[in-house]
C-alpha positions as CSV (number, residue, x, y, z in Angstrom):
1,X,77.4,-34.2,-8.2
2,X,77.9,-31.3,-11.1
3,X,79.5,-28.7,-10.0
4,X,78.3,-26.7,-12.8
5,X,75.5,-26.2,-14.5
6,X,75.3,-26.1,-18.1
7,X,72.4,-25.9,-21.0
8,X,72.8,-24.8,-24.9
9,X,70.3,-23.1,-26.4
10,X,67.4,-24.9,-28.3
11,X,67.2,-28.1,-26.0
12,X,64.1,-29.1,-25.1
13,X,64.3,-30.0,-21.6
14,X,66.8,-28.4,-19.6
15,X,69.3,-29.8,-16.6
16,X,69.0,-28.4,-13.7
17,X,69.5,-31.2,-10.9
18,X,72.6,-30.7,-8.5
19,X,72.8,-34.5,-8.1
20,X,70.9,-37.9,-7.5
21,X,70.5,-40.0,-5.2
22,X,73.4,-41.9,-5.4
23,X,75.2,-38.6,-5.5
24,X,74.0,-37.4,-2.6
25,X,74.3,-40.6,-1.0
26,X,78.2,-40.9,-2.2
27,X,78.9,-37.3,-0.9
28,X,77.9,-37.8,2.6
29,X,79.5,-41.1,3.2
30,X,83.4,-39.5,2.2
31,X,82.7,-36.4,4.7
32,X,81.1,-39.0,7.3
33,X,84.9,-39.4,9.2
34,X,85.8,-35.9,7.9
35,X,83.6,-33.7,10.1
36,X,84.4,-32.0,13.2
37,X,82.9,-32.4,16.6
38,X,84.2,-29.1,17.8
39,X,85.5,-26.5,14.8
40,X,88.0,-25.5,17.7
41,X,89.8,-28.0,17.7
42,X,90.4,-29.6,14.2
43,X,92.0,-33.1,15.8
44,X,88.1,-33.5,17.1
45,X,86.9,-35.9,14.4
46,X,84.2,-38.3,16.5
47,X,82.8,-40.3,13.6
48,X,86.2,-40.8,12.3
49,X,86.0,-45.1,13.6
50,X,82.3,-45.2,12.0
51,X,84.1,-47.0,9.4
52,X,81.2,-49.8,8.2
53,X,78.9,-49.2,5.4
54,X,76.0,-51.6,5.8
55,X,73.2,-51.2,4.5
56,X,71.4,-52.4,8.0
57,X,73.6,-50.2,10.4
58,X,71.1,-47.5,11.6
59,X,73.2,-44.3,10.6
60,X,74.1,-45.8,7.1
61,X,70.0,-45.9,7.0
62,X,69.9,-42.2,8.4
63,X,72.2,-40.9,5.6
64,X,70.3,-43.4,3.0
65,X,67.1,-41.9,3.8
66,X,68.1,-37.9,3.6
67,X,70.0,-39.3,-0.3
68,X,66.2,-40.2,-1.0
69,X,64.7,-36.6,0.4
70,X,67.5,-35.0,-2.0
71,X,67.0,-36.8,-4.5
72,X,63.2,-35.8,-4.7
73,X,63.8,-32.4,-4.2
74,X,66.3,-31.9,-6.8
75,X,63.7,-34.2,-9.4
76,X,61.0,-31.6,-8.4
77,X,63.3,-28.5,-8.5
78,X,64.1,-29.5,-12.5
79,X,61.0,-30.1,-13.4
80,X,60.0,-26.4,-11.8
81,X,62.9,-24.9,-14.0
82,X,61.5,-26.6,-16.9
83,X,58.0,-25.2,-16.7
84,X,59.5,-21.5,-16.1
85,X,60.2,-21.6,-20.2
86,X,58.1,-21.9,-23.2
87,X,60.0,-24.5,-25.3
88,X,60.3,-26.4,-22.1
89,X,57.0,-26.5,-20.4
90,X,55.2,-30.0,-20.7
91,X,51.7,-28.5,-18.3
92,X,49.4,-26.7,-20.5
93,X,49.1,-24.2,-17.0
94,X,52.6,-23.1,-17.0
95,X,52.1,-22.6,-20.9
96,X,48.5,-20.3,-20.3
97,X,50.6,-18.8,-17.1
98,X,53.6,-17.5,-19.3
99,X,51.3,-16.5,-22.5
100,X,49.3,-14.2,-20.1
101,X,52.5,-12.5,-18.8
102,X,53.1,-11.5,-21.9
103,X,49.1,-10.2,-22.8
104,X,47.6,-13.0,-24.5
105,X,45.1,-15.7,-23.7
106,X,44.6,-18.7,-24.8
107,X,41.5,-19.6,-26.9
108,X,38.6,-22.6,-25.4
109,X,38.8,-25.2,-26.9
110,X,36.2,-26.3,-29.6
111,X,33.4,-28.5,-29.0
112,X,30.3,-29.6,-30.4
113,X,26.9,-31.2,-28.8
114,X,23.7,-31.9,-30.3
115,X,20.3,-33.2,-28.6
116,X,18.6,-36.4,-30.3
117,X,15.4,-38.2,-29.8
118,X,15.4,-42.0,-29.9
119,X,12.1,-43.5,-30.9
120,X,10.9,-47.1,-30.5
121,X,9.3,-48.6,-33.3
122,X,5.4,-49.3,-32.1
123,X,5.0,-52.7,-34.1
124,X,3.8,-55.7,-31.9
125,X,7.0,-57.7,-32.8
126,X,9.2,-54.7,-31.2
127,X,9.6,-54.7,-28.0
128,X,8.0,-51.4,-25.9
129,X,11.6,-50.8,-24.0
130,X,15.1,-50.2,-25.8
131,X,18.1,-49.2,-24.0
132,X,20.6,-47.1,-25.8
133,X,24.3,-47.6,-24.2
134,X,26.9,-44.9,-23.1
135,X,29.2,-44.3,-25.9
136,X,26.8,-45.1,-28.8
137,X,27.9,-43.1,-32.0
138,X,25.8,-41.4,-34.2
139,X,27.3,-39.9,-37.4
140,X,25.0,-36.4,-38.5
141,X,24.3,-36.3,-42.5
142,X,25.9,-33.3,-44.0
143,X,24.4,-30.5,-46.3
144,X,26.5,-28.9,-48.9
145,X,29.8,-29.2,-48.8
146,X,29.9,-30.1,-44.2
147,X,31.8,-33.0,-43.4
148,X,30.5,-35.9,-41.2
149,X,30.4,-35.2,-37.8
150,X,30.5,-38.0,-35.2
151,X,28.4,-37.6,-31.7
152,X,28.4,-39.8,-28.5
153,X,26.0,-40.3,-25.9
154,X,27.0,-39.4,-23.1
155,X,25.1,-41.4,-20.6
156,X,23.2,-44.7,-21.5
157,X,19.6,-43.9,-22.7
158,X,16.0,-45.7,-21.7
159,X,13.5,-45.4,-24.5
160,X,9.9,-46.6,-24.4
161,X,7.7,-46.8,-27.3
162,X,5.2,-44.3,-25.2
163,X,7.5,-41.4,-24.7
164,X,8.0,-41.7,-28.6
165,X,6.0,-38.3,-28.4
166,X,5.9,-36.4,-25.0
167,X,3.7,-33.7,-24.9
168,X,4.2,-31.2,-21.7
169,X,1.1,-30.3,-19.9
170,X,0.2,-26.5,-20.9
171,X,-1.9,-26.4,-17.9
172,X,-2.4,-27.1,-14.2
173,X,-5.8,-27.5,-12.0
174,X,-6.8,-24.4,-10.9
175,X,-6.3,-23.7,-6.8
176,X,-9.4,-22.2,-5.6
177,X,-9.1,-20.5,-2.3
178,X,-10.2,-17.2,-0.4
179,X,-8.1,-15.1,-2.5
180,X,-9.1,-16.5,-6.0
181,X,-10.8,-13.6,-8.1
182,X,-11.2,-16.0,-11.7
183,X,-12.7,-18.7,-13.0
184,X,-11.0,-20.9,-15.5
185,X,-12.9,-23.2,-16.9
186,X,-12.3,-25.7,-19.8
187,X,-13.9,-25.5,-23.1
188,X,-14.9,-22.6,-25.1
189,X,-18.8,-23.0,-25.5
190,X,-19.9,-22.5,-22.1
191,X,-22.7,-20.2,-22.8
192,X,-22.2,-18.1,-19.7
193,X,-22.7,-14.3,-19.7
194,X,-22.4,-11.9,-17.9
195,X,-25.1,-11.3,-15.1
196,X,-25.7,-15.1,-14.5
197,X,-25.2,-16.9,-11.5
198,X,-22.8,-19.7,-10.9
199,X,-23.0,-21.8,-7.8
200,X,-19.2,-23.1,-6.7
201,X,-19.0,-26.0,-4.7
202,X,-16.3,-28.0,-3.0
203,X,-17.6,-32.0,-3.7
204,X,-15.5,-33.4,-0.6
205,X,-16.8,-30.6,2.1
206,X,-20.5,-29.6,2.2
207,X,-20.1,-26.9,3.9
208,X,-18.2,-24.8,1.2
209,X,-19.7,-23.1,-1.6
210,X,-19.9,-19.9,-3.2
211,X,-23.1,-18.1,-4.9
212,X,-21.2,-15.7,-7.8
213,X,-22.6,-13.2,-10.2
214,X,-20.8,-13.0,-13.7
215,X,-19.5,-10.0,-14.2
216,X,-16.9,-10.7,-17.1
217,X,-16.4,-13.5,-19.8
218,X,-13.3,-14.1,-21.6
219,X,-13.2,-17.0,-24.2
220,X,-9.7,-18.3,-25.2
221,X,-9.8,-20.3,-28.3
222,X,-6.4,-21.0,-28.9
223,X,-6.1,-22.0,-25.2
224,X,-9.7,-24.1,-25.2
225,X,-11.0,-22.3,-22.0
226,X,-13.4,-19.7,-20.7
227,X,-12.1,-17.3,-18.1
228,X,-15.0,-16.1,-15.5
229,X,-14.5,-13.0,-13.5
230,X,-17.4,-12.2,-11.1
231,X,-18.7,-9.2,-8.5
232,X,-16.1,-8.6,-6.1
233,X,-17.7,-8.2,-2.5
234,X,-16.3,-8.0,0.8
235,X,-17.4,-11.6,2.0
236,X,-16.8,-12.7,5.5
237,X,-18.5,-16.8,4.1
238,X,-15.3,-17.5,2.0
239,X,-14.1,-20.9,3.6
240,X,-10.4,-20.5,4.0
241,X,-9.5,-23.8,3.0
242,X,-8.7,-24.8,-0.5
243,X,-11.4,-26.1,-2.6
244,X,-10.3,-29.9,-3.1
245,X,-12.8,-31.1,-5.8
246,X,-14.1,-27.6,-7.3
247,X,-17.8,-28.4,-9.3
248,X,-19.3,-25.1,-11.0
249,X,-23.2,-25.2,-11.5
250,X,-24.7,-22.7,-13.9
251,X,-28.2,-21.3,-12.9
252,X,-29.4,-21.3,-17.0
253,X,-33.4,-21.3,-16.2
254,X,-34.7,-18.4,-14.7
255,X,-37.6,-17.7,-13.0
256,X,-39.6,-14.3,-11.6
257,X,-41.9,-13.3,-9.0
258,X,-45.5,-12.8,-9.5
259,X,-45.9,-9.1,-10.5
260,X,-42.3,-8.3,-12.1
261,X,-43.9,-7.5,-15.3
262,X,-46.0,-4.8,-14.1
263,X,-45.7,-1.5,-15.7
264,X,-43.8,1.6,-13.8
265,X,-45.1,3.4,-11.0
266,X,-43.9,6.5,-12.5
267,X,-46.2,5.6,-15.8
268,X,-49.6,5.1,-14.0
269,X,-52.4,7.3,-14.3
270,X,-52.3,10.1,-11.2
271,X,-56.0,8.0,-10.3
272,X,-54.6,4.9,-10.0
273,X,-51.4,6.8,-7.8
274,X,-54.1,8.6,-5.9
275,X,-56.1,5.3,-4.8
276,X,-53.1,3.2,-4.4
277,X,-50.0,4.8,-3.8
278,X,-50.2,5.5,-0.1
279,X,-48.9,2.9,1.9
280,X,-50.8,1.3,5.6
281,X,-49.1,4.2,7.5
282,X,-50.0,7.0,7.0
283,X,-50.4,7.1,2.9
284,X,-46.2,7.3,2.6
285,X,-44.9,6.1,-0.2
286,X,-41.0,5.8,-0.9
287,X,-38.9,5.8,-4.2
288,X,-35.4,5.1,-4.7
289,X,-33.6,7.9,-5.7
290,X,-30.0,7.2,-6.2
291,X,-29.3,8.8,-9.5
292,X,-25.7,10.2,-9.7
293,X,-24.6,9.0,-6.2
294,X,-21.5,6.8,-5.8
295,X,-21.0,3.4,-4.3
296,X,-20.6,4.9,-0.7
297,X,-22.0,4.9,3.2
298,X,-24.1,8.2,3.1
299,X,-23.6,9.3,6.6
300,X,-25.7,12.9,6.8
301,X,-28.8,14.3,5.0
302,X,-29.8,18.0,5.0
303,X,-32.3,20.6,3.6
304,X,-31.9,24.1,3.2
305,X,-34.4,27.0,3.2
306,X,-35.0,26.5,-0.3
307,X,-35.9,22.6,0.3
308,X,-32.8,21.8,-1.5
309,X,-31.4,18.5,-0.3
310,X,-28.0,17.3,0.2
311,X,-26.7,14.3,1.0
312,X,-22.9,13.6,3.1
313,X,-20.9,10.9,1.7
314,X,-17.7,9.0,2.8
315,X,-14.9,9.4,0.9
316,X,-16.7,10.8,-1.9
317,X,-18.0,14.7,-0.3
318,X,-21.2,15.9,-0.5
319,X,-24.3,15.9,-3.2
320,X,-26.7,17.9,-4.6
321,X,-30.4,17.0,-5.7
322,X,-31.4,18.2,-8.8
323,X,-35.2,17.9,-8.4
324,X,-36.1,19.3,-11.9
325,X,-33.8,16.3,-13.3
326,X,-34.0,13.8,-10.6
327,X,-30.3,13.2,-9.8
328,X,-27.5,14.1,-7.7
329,X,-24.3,16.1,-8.3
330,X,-21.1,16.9,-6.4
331,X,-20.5,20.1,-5.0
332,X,-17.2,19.6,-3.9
333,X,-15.2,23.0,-5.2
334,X,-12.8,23.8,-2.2
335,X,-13.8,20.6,-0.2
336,X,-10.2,19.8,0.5
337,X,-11.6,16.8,3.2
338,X,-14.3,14.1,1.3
339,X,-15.1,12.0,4.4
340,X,-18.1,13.7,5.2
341,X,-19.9,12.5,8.4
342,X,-22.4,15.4,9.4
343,X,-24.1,18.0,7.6
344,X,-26.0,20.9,9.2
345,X,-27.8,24.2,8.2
346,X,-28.1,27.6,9.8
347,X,-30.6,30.3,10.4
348,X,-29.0,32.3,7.2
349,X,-29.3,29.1,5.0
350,X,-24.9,28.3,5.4
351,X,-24.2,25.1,4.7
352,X,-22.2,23.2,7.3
353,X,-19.8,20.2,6.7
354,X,-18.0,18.1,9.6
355,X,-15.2,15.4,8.4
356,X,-13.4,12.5,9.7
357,X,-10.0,14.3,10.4
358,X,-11.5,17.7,12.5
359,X,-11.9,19.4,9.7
360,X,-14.9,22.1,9.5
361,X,-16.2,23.6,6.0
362,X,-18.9,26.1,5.4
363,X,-20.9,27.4,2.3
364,X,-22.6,30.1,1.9
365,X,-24.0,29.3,-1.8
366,X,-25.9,26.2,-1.4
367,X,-23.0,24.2,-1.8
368,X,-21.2,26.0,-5.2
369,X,-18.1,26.4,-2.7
370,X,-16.2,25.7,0.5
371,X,-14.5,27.5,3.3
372,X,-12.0,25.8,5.9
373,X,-13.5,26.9,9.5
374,X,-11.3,24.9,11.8
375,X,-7.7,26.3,11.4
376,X,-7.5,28.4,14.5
377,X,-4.7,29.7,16.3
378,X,-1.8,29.4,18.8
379,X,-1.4,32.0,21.4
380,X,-0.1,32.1,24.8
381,X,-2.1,33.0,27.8
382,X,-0.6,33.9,31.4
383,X,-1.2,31.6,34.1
384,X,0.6,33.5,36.7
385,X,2.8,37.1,37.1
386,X,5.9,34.4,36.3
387,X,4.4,31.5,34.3
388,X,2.9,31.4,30.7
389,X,1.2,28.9,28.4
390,X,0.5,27.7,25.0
391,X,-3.4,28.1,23.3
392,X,-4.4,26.2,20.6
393,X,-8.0,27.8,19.4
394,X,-8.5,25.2,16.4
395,X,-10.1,22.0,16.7
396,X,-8.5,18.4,17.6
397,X,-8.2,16.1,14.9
398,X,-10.7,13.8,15.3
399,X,-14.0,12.6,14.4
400,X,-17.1,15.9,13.8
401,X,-20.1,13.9,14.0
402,X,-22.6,16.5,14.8
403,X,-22.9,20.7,14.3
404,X,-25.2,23.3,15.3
405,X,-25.1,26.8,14.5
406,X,-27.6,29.1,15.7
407,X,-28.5,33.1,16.2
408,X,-29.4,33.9,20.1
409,X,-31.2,37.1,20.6
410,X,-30.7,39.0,23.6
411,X,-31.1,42.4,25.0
412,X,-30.2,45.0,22.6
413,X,-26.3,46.6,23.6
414,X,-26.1,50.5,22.2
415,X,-22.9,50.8,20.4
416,X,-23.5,54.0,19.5
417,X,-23.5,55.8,16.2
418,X,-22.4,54.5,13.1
419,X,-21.8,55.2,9.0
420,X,-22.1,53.7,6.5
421,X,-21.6,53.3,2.2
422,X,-22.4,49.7,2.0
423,X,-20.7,46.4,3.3
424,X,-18.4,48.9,5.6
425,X,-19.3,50.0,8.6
426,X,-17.2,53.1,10.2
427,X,-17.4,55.6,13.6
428,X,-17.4,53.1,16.2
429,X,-14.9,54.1,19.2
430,X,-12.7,51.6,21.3
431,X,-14.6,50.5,24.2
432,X,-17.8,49.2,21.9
433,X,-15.8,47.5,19.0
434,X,-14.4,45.5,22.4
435,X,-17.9,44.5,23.1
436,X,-18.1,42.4,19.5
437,X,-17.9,39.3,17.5
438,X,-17.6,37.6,14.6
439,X,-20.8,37.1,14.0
440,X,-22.6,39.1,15.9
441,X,-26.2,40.5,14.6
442,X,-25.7,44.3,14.2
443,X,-28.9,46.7,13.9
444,X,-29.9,50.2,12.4
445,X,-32.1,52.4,10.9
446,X,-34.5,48.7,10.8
447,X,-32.0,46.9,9.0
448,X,-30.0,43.6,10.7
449,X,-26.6,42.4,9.6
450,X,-24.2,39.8,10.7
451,X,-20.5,41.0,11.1
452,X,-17.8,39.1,9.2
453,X,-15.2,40.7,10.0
454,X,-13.8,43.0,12.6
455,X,-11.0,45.3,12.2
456,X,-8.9,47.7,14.9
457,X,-6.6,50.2,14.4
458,X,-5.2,53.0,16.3
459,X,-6.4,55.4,13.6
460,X,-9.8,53.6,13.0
461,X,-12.1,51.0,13.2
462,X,-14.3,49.2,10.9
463,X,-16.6,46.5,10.4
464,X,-17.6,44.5,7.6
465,X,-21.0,42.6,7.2
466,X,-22.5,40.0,5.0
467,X,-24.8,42.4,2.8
468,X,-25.1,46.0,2.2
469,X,-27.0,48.1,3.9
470,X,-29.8,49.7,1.7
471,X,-29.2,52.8,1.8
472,X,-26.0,54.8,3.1
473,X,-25.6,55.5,7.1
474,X,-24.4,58.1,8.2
475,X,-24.6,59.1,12.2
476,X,-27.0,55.7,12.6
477,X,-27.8,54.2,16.3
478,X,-27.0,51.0,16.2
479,X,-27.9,48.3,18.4
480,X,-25.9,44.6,18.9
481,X,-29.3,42.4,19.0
482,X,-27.8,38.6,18.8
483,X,-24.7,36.2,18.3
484,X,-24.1,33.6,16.5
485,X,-23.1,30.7,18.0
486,X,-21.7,27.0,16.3
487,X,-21.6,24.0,18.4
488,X,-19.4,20.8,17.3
489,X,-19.7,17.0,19.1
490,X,-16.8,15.0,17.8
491,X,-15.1,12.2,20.1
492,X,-13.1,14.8,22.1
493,X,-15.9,16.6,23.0
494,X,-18.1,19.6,22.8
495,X,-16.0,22.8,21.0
496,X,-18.4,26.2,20.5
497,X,-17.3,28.9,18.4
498,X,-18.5,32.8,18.6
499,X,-16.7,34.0,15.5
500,X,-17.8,32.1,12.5
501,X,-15.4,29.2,13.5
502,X,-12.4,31.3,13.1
503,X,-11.1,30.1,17.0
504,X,-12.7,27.0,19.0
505,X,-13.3,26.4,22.6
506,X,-13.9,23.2,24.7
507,X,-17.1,23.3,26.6
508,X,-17.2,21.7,29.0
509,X,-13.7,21.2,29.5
510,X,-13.5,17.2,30.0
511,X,-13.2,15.1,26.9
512,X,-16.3,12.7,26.1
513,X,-17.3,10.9,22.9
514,X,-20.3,13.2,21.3
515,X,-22.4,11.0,18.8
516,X,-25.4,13.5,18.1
517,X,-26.1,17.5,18.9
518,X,-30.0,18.7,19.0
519,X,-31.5,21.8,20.0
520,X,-34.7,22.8,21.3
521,X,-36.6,25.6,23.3
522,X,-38.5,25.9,26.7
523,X,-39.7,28.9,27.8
524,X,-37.3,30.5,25.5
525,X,-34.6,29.2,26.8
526,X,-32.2,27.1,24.3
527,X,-30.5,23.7,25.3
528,X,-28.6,21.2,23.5
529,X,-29.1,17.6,23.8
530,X,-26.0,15.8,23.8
531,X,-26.4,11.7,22.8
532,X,-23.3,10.1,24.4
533,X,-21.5,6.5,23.9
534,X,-23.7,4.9,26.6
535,X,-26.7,7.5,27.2
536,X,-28.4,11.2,27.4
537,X,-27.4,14.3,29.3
538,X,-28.9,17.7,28.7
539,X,-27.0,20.7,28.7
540,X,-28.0,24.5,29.2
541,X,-26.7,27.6,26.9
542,X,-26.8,30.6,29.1
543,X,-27.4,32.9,26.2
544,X,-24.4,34.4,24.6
545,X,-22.0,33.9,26.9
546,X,-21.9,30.1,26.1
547,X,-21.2,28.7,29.4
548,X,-22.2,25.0,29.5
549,X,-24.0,23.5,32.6
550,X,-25.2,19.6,33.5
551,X,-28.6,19.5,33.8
552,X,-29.6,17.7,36.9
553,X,-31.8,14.9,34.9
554,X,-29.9,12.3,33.2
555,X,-31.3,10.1,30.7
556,X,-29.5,6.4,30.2
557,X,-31.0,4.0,27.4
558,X,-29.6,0.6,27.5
């Protein structure tokens, strides 16, 4: 056992251990009679007569054995000591442990790896496999002044005189399914162009193929293909399944029906339009005319006074024909809504427009621009001395699929006298300015005008009408002689408005699905026929007051 501990400078290992195993061993067998059974009473000494030392006795073992644990622990504990210093440490961790301590890191190592092809000589005497063993040394040549550098394989090597030069495939059969939008077929003098038809077949399942118009053709020299790009269609035939053995068949011949090289109807002689331009019924004759309209359903057509037509469009607003130059152009200025579904025009020549989303537009310039009608209000109205509730006078957002606007006449209403310089019209007291509307037909001195605006004031009250009067007014009778009244069907149901559709109103008050709106007279009376989801019913306007009743026929087509 050292008592003390002792190491000079400059040694390369140090000595740390406080003893061996023989040590250890020697230590506890002295104190072995020396220790007390009771530190009370030192004359206590109970293993005092355990006075053999065999090897075989069981607590010479016990004391043999704990020797052996110190011993280990002590070996351990020295070489833990050791590794704690640089000029001591043997374990390249303990050495990168104590340099990092200290802010430095140890550099990687340096290696070197290189990739080589083994080829097999292709003579009939050679044999057509070689196998190149783990470990095999290949020495590189050197340029300039390099040295020699030595390389290993790494793992043993197969070689085959056919993989002398592999060549990766640059390209992969093509999967043709539902949601393939090209063509890639191989070879560059395909003689396909664009506009010709190409018939796609599955070989291994009849029942899929494909007729495709050519719309694009890419050739890819350096690649040795042709890319094909056709007319993209919403098809419902596209087989979902995978085309297993694609074949493409090129329709090269073509062939035309008897007549196609007639000349133009437009460049016959008016004789030969005269005696054979009408058709069986009736002499009609029809033209295309699709000059300047887009790709779109066109849900409404329309004619104004002036016999100018105008077409509805979804998604893309409404059109105008040019006749003089035989095409259409958009008039969309102020259209904020392009999914048009109804168009309608009034007794004054406005232009209506009803959209997909409740919105109402109106022109009064043949379409040069557009005014929002459907806005409305909300108000509260009282139910009860106690109870109050909300009014919402614009229109649902829904579907407008039909519109009528029309000018009822009625007995003239004296609203007394009135003045005026031109578009304003002044002198009209309290209880007759109650009596009007928005659109109301206002007469005097032989001239009619529809109010556009309406405004009261404690001090005064004016009106303002489409177009001036002729001549200035002053003390003028004037008589209320009509209204004008717009009807709506969308899929909530009939709304009416009395004030240029500034507010709306549903009449009747249930909500059915309106798909069409005509008017006609009997007896001078006006109705409105009403085409529903599943059949007819005709409906009475009571003048001006609006007031919607069933008629009692009802007419059901199946």
């Amino acid at each position: 056992m050292n008592d003390k501990l002792y190491n000079r400078p400059g040694l390369s290992a140090l000595s740390y251990r406080v003893g061996d195993w023989a040590s250890f061993r020697h230590r506890m067998l002295v104190n072995l009679p020396l220790e007390l059974g009771n530190p009370d009473n030192p004359g206590n000494r109970p293993l005092y007569k355990l006075n053999t030392r065999a090897g075989d006795d069981a607590a010479i073992a016990l004391l043999d054995a704990w020797a052996v644990v110190s011993d280990v622990l002590t070996f351990y504990q020295e070489r833990i000591a050791n590794e704690g210093y640089i000029n001591t440490a043997v374990e390249q961790r303990s050495v990168v442990e104590l340099s990092r301590s200290i802010g430095y890191e140890l550099s990687p190592g340096v290696a070197a790896s290189t990739f080589l092809a083994f080829t097999v000589d292709e003579t009939s005497a050679s044999t057509s496999i070689a196998r190149v063993p783990k470990g095999t040394q290949i020495v590189s040549i050197p340029q300039g002044d390099e040295k020699p550098q030595t390389f290993e394989t790494d793992e043993e090597i197969v070689a085959r005189a056919e993989w002398n030069a592999l060549k990766p495939r640059l390209t992969k059969p093509q999967e043709i399914n539902s949601k393939t939008d090209k063509l890639i077929l191989q070879g560059i003098a395909t003689q396909i162009q664009p506009g010709d038809r190409l018939l796609l077949i599955d070989a291994e399942q009849t029942n899929s193929w494909l007729l495709l118009t050519v719309m694009g053709v890419k050739v890819v020299v350096e690649g040795g293909y042709t890319k094909i790009t056709w007319k993209q269609e919403k098809r419902t035939d596209f087989p979902d399944s995978v085309f297993r053995k694609p074949q493409v068949f090129a329709f090269r011949q073509k062939a035309a029906l008897f007549g196609y090289n007639a000349p133009k109807w437009e460049d016959m002689p008016d004789d030969v339009k005269r005696d054979y331009g009408g058709t069986v019924k009736g002499g009609i004759s029809h033209t295309i005319s699709n000059n300047g309209l887009p790709a779109a359903d066109i849900r409404s057509l329309t004619l104004n006074h002036n016999g100018q037509l105008f077409a509805g469009c979804e998604g893309r607003g409404v059109f105008s024909y040019q006749a003089n130059e035989k095409k259409w152009i958009p008039v969309n200025t102020g259209l904020t809504n392009l999914n048009i579904q109804t168009l309608s025009v009034d007794e004054n020549g406005y232009l209506f427009a009803g959209t997909s989303a409740g919105g109402i537009f109106s022109s009064k310039d043949n379409g040069e621009s557009w005014a929002q009608l459907n806005l409305g209000s909300i108000g509260v109205k009282s139910t009860s001395s106690t109870t109050w509730e909300s009014v919402n006078t614009g229109l649902p957002n829904t579907v407008v699929r039909s519109i009528i606007s029309f000018y009822t006449r009625f007995e003239d209403i004296n609203i007394g006298n009135i003045n005026s310089n031109g578009v304003t019209v002044t002198g009209i007291n309290d209880s007759n300015i109650q009596q009007l509307r928005v659109g109301d037909i206002i007469t005097a001195d032989g001239q009619s005008k529809i109010i556009i605006n309406i405004n009261i004031t404690a001090t005064n009250n004016t009106l303002t009408v489409d177009t001036p009067f002729s001549s200035n007014l002053s003390n003028k009778s004037a008589n209320i002689t009509g209204g004008n009244c717009i009807f709506v069907g969308t899929d909530e149901g009939i709304y009416r408005s009395y004030d240029q559709g500034k507010n709306w109103l549903l009449k009747p008050s249930f909500r059915i699905v309106i798909r069409d709106l005509v008017t006609y007279r009997v007896n001078h009376n006006r109705y409105i026929l009403q085409l529903l989801i599943m059949g007819f019913m005709v409906l009475l306007i009571k003048k001006i007051s609006g007031v919607l009743e069933s008629f009692p026929v009802k007419l059901f087509v199946r």
